[in-house]
KEROFI-121047 format. One record per residue (C-alpha): x, y, z. Coordinates in steps of 0.1 Angstrom, whole numbers, padded with zeros to 4 digits, always signed. Example, Ala and Ser with C-alpha at 12.3 -4.5 7.8 and 13.67 -1.06 7.14 Angstrom:
2
+0123-0045+0078
+0137-0011+0071
END
This chain:
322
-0211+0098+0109
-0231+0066+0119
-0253+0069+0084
-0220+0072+0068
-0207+0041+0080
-0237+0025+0070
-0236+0036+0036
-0202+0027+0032
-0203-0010+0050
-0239-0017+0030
-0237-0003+0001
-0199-0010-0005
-0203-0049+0006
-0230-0047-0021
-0217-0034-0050
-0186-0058-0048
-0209-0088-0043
-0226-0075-0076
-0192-0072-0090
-0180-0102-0083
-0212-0119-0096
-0204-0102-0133
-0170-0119-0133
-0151-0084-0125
-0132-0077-0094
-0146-0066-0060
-0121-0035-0060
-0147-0020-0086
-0178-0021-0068
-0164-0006-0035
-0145+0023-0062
-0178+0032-0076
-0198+0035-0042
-0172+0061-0028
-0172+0080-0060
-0211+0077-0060
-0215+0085-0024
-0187+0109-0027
-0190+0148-0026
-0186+0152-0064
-0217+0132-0068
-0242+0122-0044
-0226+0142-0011
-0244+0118+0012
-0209+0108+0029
-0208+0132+0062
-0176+0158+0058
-0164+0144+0097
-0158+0110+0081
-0139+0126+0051
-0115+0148+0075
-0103+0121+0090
-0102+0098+0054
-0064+0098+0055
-0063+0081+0087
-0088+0056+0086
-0073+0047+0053
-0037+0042+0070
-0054+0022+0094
-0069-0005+0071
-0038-0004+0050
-0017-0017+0080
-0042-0042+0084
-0035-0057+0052
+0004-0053+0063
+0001-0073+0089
-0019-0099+0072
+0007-0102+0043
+0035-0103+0070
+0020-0131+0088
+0017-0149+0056
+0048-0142+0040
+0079-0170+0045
+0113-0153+0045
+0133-0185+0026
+0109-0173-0005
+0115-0139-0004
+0154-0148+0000
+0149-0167-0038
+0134-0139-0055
+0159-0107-0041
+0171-0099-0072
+0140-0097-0096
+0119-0080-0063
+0145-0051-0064
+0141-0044-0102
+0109-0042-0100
+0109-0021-0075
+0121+0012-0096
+0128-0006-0132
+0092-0001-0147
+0079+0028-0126
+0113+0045-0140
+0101+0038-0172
+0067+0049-0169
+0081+0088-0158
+0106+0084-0186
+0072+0080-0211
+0057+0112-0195
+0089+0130-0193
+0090+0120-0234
+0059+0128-0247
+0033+0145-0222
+0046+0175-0234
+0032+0172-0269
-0002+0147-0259
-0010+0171-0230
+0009+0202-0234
+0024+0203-0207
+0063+0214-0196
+0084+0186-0184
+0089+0191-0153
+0049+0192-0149
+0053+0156-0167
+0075+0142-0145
+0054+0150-0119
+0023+0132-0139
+0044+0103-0143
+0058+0099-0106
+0021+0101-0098
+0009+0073-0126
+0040+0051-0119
+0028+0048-0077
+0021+0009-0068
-0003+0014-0040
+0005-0014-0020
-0033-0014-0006
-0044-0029-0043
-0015-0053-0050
-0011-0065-0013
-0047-0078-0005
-0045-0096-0041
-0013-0113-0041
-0022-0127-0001
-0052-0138-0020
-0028-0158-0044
-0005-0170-0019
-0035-0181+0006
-0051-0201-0028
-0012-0216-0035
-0017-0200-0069
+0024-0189-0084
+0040-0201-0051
+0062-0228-0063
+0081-0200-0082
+0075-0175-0055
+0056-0147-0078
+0030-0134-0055
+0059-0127-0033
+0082-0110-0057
+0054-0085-0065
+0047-0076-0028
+0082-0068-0018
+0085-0049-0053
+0050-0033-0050
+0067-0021-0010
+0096-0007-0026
+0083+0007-0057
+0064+0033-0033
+0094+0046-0014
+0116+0052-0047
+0084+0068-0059
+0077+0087-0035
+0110+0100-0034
+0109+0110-0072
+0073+0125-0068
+0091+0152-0037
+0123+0157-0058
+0099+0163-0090
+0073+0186-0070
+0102+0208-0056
+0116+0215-0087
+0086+0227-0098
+0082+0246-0074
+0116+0263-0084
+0137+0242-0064
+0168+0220-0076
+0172+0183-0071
+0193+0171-0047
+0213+0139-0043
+0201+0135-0007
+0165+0131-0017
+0182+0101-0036
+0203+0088-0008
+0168+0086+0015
+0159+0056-0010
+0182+0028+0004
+0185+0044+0039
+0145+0044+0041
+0142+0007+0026
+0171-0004+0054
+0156+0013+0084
+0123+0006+0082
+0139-0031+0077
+0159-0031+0110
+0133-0009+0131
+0106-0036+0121
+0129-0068+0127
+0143-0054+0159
+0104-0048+0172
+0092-0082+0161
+0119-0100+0175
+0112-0079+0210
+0069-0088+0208
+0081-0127+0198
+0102-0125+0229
+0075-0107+0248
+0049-0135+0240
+0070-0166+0243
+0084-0155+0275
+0046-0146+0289
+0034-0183+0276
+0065-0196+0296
+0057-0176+0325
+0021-0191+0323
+0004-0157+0320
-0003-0162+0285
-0013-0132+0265
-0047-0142+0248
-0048-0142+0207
-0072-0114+0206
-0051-0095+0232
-0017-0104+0209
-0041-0085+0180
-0047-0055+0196
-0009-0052+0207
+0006-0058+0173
-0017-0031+0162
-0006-0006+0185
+0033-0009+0178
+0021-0013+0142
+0008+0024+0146
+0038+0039+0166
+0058+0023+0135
+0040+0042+0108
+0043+0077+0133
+0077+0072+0134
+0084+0079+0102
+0066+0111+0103
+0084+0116+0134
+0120+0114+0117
+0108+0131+0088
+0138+0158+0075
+0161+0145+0104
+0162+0105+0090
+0144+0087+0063
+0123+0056+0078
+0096+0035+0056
+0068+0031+0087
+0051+0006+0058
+0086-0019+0055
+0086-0016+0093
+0054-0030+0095
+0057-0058+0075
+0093-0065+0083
+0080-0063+0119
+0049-0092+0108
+0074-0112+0089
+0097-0116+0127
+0068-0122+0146
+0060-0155+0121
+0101-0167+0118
+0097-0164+0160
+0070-0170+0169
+0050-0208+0168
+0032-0223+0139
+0001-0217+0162
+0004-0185+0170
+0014-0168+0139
-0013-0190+0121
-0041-0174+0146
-0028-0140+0143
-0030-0145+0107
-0065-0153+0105
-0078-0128+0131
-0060-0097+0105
-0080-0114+0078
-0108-0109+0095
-0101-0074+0100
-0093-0068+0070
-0128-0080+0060
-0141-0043+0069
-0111-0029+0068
-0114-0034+0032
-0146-0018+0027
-0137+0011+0042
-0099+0016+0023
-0118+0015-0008
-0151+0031-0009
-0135+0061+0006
-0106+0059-0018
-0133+0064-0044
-0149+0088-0023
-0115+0114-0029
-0122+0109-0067
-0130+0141-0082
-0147+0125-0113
-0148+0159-0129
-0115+0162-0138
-0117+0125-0154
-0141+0140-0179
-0121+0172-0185
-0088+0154-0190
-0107+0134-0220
-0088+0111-0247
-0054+0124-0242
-0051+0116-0204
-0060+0078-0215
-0034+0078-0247
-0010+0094-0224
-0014+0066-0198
-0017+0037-0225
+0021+0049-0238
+0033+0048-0201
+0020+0019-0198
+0034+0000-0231
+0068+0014-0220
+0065-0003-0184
+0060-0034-0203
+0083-0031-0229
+0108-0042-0198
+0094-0075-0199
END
């Protein structure tokens, strides 16, 4: 597992320093080593790393949570509520609309099978848009008008509803029937995770504050670890709850970030800030390359021209909202 680190930390940080020296994005590089290093390729990635993939992935994805919590203000997500929620489901409802239309005859396909395809396509991964839109807000870059933020809340909610879609679509297939339930978990899942998030950051705040007034101040570092912790019990819960009560773990996380800031001191939130984005430095590394690493880039060349026409009409139709 140690050699796979390496290859991962080395070879990753490489490639997206070569990347970014070509003018293309640092994403890229760290894509290509885990599909290089992958087992469709090379193989050279050990298969005790790749069982626990999932996990490690989850872990650097709260990272980058946390981060965009702590950096998030709550008066500018308040000014863009409105255009956050439609793009939450407006252009990834689109997007499954173009599959269900016209996989059938590009991919021959039935349309159930399509809807499923476009579920999949139409999946913001918040691990992409997150790190770049702290990245704008960090560089003051679309702030004024609040953009950076609009398209993180969106990006949050866009997976839920998709999700949703993607289980609803899958049973179906499977020769189930949908179910206005599965529909229902949408709101309740964006509320709860919400409340369970607000109601925990506003109990660490207190925790901290009344430590520091107690003068057995909780050192930074020690403030990290702890925030990561209840960030991980967040993200079980929801699999906890799962078919009794629909909770977002990944709203919880950053609802839970975003308390922490309104509560906490400049100071404070600032330092936690900066100590996640130094996670996140590694955590990075390792989201990506092993993303790339569960790339089967076999099917890519099997699925030929008509996979990439089929994604470019999705595509026009998700912009043919704006």
């Amino acid at each position: 597992m140690l050699t796979s680190l390496a290859f991962i930390f080395l070879v990753g940080l490489s490639m997206a320093a070569i990347c970014q020296r070509i003018k293309l994005p640092r994403i890229i590089g760290m894509l290509i080593t885990g599909i290089v290093l992958g087992p469709y390729v090379l193989d050279l990635l050990d298969s005790s790393i790749l069982s626990i993939s999932a996990d490690l992935r989850q872990m650097a994805l709260i990272i980058i949570l946390l981060k965009a919590g702590l950096s998030l203000n709550l008066e500018d997500l308040k000014k863009v509520g409105r255009p956050a929620i439609m793009m939450s489901f407006v252009p990834a409802s689109f997007e499954i609309l173009a599959f269900f239309l016209f996989a059938p005859y590009i991919l021959g396909i039935d349309r159930i099978s399509a809807a499923v395809m476009g579920s999949v396509l139409a999946a913001v991964s918040p691990a992409v848009v997150v790190p770049r839109m702290v990245s704008l807000m960090e560089e003051k870059y679309g702030t004024k008008k609040s953009i950076p933020q609009m398209i993180m809340a969106g990006a949050s909610c866009d997976d839920i509803f998709v999700i949703v879609l993607f289980t609803t679509f899958t049973g179906m297939a499977q020769g189930g029937s949908a179910n206005f339930v599965d529909f229902l978990n949408i709101p309740v899942s964006i509320v709860l995770g919400i409340i369970l998030g607000a109601v925990t950051g506003y109990f660490l705040s207190w925790f901290f504050e009344t430590t520091y007034a107690l003068k057995n101040y909780v050192r930074n570092s020690m403030k990290v670890i702890i925030v990561l912790g209840v960030s991980f019990l967040l993200m079980a819960i929801e699999t906890w709850l799962k078919g009794i009560v629909s909770v977002s773990g990944l709203l919880a996380v950053v609802s839970m970030a975003c308390v922490i800031k309104l509560k906490s001191t400049e100071f404070v939130s600032k330092r936690l800030s900066e100590k996640f984005g130094k996670l996140w430095l590694a955590a990075e590394v390792l989201l990506f390359v092993l993303v790339g690493a569960a790339v089967d880039i076999r099917y890519t060349m099997d699925a030929g021209l008509a996979a990439v026409l089929m994604i470019f009409v999705a595509l026009f139709f998700a912009l043919s909202v704006y």
